[in-house]
N, CA, C and O of each residue as an XYZ file, in Angstrom:
464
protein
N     110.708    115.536     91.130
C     110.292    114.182     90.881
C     110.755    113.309     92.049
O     111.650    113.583     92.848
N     110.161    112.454     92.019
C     110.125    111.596     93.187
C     110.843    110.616     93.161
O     110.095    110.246     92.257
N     112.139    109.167     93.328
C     112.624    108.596     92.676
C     112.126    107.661     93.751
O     111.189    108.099     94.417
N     112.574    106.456     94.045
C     111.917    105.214     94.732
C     113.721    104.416     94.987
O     114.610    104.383     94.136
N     113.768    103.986     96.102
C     114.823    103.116     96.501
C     114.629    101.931     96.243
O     115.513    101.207     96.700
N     113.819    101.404     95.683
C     112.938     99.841     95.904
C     112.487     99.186     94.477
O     111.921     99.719     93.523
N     112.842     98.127     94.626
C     112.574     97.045     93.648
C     110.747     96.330     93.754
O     110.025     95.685     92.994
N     110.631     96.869     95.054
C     108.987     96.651     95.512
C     108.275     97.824     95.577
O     108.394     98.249     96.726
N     107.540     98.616     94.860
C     106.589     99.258     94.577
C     105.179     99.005     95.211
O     104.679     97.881     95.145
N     104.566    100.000     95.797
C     103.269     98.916     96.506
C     102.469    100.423     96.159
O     102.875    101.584     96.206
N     100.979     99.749     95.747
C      99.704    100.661     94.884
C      98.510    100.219     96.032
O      97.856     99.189     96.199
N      98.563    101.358     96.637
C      97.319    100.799     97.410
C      96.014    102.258     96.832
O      96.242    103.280     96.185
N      94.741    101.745     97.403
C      93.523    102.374     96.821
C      92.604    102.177     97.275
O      92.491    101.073     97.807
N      91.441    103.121     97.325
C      90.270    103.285     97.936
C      89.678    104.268     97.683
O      90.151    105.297     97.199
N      87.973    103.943     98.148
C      87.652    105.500     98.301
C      86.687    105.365     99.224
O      86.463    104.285     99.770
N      85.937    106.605     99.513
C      85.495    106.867    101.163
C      84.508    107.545    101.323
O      84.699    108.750    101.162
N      83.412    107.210    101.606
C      82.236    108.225    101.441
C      82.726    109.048    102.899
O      82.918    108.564    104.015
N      82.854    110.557    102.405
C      83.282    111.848    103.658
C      81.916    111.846    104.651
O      81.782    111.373    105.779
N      81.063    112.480    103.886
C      80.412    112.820    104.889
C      78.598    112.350    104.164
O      78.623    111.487    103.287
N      77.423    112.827    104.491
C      75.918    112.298    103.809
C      75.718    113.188    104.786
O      75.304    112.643    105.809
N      75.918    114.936    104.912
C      74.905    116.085    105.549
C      73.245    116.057    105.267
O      72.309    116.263    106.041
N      73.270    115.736    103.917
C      71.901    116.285    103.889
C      70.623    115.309    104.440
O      69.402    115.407    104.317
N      71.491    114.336    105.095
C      69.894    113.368    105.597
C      69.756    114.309    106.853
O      68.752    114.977    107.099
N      70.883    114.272    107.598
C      70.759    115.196    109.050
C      70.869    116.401    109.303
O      71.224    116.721    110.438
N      70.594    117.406    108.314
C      70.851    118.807    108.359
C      72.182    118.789    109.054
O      72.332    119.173    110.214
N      73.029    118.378    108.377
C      74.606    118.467    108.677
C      75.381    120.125    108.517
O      74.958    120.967    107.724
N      76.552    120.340    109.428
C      76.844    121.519    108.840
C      77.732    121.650    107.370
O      78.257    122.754    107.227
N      77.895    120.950    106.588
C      77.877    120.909    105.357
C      76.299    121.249    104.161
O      76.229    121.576    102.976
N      75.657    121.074    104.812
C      74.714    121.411    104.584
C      73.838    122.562    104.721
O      73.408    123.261    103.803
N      73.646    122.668    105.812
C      72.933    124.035    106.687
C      73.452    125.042    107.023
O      72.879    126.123    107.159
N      74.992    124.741    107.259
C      75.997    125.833    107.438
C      76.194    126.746    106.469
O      75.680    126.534    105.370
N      77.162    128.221    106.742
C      77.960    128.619    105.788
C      79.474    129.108    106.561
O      79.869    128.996    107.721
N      80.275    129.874    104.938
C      81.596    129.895    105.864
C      82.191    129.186    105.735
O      81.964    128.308    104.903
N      83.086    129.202    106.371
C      84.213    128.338    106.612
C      84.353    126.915    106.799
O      84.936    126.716    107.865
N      84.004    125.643    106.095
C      84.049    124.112    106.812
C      84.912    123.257    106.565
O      85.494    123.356    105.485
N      85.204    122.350    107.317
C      86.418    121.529    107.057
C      85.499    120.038    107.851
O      84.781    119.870    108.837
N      86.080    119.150    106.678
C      85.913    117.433    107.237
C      87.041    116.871    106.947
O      87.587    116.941    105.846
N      87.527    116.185    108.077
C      88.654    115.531    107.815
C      88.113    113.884    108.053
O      87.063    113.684    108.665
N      88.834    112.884    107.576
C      88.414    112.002    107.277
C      89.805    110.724    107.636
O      90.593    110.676    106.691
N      90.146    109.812    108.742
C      90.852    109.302    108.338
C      90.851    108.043    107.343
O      89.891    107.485    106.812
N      92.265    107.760    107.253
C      92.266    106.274    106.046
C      93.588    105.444    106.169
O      94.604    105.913    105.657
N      93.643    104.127    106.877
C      94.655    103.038    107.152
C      95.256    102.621    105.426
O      94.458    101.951    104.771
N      96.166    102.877    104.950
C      96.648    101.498    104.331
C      96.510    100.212    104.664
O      96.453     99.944    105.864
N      96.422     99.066    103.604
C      96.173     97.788    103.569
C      97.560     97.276    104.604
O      97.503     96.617    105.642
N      98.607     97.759    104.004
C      99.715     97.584    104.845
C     100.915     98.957    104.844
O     101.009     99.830    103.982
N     101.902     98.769    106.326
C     102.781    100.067    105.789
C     103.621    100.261    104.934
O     104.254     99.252    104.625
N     103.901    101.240    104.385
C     105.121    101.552    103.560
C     106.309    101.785    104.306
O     106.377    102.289    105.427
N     107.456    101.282    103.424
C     108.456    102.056    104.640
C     109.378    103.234    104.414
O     110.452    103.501    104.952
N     108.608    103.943    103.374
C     108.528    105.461    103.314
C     107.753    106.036    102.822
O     107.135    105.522    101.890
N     107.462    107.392    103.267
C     106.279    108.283    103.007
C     105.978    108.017    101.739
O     106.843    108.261    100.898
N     104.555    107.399    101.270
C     103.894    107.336    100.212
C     103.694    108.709     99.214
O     103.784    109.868     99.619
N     103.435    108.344     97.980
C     102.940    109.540     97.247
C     101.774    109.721     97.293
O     101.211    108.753     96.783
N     100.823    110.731     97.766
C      99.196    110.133     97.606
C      98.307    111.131     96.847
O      98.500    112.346     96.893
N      97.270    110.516     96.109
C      96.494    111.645     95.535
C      95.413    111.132     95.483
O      95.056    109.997     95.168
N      94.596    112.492     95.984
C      93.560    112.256     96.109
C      92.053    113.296     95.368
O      92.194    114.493     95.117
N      91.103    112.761     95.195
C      90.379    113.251     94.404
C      88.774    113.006     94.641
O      88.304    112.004     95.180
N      88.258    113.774     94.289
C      86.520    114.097     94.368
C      85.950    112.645     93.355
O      86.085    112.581     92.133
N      85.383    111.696     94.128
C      84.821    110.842     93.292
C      83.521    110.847     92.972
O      83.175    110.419     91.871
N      82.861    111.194     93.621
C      81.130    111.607     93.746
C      80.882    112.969     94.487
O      81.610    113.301     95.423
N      79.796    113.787     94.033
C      79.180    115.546     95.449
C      78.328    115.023     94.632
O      78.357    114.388     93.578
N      77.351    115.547     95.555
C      75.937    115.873     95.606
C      75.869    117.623     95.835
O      75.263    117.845     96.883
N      76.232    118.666     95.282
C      75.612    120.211     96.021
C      74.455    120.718     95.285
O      74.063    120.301     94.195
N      73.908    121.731     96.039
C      72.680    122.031     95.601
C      73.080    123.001     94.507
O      74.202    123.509     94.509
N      72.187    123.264     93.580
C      72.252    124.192     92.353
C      71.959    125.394     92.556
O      71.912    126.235     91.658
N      71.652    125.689     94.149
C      71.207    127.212     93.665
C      72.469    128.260     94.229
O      72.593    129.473     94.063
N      73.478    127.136     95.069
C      74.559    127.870     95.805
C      75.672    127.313     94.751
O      75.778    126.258     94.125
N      76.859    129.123     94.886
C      77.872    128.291     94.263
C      78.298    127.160     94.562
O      77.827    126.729     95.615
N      79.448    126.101     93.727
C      79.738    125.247     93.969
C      81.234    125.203     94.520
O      82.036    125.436     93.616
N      81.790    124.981     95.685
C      83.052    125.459     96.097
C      83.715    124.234     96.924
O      83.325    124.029     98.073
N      84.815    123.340     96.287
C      85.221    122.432     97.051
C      86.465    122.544     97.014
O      86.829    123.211     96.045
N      87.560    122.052     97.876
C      88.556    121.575     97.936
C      89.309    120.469     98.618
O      89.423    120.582     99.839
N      89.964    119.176     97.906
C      90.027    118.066     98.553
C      91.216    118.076     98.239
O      91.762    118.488     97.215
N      91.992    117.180     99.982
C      93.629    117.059     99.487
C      93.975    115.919    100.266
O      93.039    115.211    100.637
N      95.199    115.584    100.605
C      95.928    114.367    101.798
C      96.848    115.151    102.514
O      97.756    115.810    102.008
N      96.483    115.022    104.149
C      97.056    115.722    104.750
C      97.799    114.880    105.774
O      97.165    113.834    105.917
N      98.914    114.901    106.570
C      99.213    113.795    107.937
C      99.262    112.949    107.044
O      98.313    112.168    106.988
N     100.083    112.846    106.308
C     100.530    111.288    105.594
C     101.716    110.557    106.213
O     102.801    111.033    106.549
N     101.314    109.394    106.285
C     102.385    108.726    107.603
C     102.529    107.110    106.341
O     102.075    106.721    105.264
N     103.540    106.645    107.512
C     103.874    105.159    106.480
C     102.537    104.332    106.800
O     102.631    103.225    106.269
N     101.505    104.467    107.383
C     100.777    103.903    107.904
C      99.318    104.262    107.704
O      98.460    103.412    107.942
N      98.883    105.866    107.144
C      97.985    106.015    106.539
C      97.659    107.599    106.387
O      98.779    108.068    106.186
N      96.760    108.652    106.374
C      96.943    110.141    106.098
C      95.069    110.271    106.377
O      94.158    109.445    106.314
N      95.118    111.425    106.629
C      93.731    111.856    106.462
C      93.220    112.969    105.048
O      93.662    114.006    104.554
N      92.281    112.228    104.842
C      91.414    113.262    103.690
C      90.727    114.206    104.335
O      90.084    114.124    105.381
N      90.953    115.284    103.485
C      90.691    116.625    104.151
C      89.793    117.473    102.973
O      90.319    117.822    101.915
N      88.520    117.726    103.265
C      87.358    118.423    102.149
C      87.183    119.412    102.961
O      86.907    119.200    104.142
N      87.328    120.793    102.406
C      86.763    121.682    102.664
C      85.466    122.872    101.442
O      85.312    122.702    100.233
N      85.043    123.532    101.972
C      84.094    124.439    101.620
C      83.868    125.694    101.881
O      84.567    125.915    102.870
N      83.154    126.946    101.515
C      83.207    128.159    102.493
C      82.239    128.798    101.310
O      81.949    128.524    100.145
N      81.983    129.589    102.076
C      80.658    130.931    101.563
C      79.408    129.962    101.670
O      79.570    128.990    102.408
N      78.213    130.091    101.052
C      76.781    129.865    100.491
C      77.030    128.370    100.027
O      75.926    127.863     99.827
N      77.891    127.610     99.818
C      77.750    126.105     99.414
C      77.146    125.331    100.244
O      77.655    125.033    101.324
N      75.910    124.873     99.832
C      75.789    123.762    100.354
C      75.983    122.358     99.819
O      75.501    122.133     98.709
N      76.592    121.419    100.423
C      77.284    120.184    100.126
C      75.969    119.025    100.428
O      75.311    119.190    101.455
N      75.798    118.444     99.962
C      74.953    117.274    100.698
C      75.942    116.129    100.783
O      76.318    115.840    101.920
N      76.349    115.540     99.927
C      77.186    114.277    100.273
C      78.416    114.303     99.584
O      78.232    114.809     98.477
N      79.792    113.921     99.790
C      81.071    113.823     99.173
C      81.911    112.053     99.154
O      81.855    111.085     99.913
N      82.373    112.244     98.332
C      83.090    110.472     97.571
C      84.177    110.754     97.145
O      84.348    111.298     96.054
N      85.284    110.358     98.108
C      86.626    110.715     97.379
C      87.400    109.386     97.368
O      87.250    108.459     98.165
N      88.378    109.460     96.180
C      88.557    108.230     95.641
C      90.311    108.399     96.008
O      90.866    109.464     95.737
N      90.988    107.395     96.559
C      92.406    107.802     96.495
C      93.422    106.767     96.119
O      92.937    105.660     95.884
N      95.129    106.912     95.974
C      95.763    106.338     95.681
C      97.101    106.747     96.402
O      97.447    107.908     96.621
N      97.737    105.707     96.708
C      98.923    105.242     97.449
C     100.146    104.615     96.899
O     100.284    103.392     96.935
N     101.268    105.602     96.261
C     102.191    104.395     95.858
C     103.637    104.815     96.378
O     104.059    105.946     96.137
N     104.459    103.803     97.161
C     105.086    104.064     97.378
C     106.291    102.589     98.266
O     105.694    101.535     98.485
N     107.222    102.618     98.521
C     108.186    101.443     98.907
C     107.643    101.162     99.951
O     107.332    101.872    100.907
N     107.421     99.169     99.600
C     107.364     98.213    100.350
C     108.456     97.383    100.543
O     109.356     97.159     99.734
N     108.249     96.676    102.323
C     109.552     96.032    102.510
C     109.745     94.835    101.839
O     108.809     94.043    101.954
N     110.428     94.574    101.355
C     111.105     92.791    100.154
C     111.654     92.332    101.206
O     112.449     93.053    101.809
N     111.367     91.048    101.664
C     111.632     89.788    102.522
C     112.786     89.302    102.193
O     113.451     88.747    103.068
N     113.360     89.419    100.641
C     114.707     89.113    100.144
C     115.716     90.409    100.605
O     116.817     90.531    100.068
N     115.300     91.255    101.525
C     115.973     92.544    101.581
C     116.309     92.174    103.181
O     115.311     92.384    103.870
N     117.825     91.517    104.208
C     117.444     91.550    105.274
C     118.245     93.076    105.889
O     119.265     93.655    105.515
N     117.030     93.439    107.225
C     118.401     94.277    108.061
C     119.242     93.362    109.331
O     118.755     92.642    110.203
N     120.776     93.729    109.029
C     121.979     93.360    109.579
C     122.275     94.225    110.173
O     122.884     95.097    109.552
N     122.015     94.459    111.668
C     122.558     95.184    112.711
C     123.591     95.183    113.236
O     123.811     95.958    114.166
């Protein structure tokens, strides 16, 4: 479990359309195998420690006749922001992905000074 030093809690959120392959015969689309999209994403503001983040499939579009095979996570998470990372592999084809995320973790309090 995660515990928090801070009397300021900060919830940040969004979500992100990844990728729209299927207007351009994208390789999410047309491809097979192995694929990876990474995606970056800024916080509103920084934390001033590594956030908790989770992240999740908010909208796909894949076609019905290929299995359906996704995996979405947060990778490079910094006080400052992380990239979303969707991958795929075998016969899937993906047409479009919507991932929705969340950020919570210590913000700096103005009533908090540092004394050097």
């Amino acid at each position: 479990m995660r515990k928090f030093h801070s009397y300021r809690i900060g919830v940040d959120q969004g979500a992100q359309v990844l990728f729209s392959d299927f207007a351009d015969n994208g390789e999410m689309w047309v491809g097979d195998g192995p694929r990876e999209r990474v995606t970056p994403v800024s916080f509103s503001e920084p934390f001033i420690s590594i956030p908790a983040v989770h992240v999740s499939l908010d909208m796909w579009d894949m076609d019905q006749k290929t299995n359906q095979r996704a995996d979405v996570s947060a990778r490079n998470v910094t006080l400052t922001g992380f990239d979303i990372v969707f991958r795929t592999w075998g016969d899937t084809r993906v047409a479009r992905v919507r991932a929705a995320w969340l950020a919570i973790g210590e913000l700096r309090d103005e009533d908090v000074w540092d004394i050097d």
